[in-house]
C-alpha positions as CSV (number, residue, x, y, z in Angstrom):
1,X,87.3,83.0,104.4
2,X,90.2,81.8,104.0
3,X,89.0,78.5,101.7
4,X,87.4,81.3,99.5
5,X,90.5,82.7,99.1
6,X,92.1,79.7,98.1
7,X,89.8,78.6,95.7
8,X,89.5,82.2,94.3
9,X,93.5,81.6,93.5
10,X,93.4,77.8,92.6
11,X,95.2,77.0,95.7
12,X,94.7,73.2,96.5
13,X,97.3,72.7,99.4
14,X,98.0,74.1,103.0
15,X,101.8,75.3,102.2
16,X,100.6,79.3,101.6
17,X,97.8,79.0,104.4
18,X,100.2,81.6,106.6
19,X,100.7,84.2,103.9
20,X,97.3,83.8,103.1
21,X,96.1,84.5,106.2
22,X,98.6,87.7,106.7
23,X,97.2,88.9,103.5
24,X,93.6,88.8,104.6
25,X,94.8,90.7,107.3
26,X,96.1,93.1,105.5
27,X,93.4,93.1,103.5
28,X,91.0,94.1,106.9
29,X,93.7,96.8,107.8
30,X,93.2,98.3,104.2
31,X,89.6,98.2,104.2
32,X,89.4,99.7,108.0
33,X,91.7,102.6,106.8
34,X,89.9,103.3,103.6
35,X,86.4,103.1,105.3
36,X,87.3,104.4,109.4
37,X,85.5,101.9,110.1
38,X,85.7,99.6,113.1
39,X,86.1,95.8,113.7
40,X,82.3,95.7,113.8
41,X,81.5,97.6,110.7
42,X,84.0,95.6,108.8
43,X,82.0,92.5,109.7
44,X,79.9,93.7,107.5
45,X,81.1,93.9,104.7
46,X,81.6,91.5,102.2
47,X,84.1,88.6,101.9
48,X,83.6,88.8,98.2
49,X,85.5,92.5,98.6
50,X,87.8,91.1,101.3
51,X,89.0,87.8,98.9
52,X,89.6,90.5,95.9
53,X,91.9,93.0,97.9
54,X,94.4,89.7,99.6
55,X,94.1,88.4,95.6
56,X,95.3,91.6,95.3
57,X,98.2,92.0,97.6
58,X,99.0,88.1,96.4
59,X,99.7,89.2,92.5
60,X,101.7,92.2,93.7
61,X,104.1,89.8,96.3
62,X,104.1,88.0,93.0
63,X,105.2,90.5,90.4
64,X,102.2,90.7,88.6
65,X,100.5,93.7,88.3
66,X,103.0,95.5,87.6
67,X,102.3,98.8,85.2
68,X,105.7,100.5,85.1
69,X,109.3,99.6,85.4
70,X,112.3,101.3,85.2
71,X,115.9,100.0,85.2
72,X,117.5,103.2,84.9
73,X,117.0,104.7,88.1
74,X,115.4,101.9,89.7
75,X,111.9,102.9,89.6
76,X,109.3,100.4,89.7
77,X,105.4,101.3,89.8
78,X,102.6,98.7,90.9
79,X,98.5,99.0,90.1
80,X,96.8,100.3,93.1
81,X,95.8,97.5,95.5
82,X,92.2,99.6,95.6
83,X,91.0,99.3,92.1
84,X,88.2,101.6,90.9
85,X,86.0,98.9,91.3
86,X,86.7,98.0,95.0
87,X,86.5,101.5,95.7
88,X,83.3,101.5,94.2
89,X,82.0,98.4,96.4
90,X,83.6,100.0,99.1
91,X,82.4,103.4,99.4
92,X,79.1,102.6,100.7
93,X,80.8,101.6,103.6
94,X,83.4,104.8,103.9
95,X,82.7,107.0,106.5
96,X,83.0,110.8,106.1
97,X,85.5,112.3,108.0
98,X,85.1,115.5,109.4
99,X,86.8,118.0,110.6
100,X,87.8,118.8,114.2
């Protein structure tokens, strides 16, 4: 997954392969957290979805994506990692969580 990833970004060297990795970690962690899903269940799900959350976290580490900022008081707002799409593709997945 990780060449997807750097193709998807128009990476053509090794020098990010570490942060690129982290990020796809992250990426899992998010995904498992959104969905209470397990290490199996998120084996199924697709890299596609995967690729776009670590594109994701990649723009913010960057800067980019940034909606709001403030100077003032020093407040500084980013666009949700979780678009409305990738919520979308991933609620199929989610679990409901019930109450105990």
């Amino acid at each position: 997954m990780l060449s997807k990833l750097k193709i998807y970004l128009g990476i053509n060297d090794d020098s990010q392969d570490d942060l690129l990795t982290l990020l796809l970690d992250m990426a899992n962690d998010i995904i498992k957290a959104y969905c209470y899903c397990s290490d199996e269940e998120l084996a199924t799900i697709p890299d596609y979805t995967k690729i776009r959350i670590a594109s994701a976290l990649h723009k913010k580490r960057r800067g980019e994506g940034l909606k709001a900022r403030n100077q003032g008081s020093r407040s500084t707002q980013y666009d949700d990692i979780l678009s409305d799409d990738i919520k979308l593709s991933l609620n199929q997945y989610r679990r409901v969580r019930g109450a105990f």
